[in-house]
N, C-alpha and C positions, 0 to 999 in steps of 0.2 A: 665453530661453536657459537650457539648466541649466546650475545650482549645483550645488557638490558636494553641497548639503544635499538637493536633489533627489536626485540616486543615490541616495544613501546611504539616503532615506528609499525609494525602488524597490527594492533591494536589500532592504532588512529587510521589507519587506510582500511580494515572493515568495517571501523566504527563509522566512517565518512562513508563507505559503501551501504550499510545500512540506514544511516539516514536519507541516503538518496534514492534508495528503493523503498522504503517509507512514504515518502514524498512525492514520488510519482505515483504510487498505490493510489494516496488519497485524492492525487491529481487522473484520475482515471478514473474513480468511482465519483469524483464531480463532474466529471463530465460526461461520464454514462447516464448519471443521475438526471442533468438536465436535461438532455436528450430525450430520455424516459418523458422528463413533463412538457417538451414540447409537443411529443405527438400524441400524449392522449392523459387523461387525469391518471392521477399516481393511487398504485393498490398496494395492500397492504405487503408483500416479499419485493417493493423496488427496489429499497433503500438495505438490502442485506446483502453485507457480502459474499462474497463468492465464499470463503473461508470459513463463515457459519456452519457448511454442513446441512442447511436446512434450504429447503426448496417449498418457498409459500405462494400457492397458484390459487 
């Protein structure tokens, strides 16, 4: 049966798993970013995530 020490321990290890797929997200769309303005000036769909939905060319 769970205990609350169970949740609670569920809870803080997806909570930890979700910050850290957070955290590389934004660490991946900065560095796709820069990329982007090393090799040519930046257009208006660089800086959108993939997760917008939206494709600006």
């Amino acid at each position: 049966m769970c205990t609350s020490s169970h949740i609670i321990g569920s809870l803080l290890a997806l909570s930890v798993l979700e910050i850290g797929l957070g955290v590389s997200s934004v660490t991946v769309g900065a560095v796709s970013f820069s990329l982007v303005l090393a090799e040519r000036k930046p257009q208006l769909g660089d800086s959108s995530p993939v997760w917008s939905g939206v494709c600006v060319r």
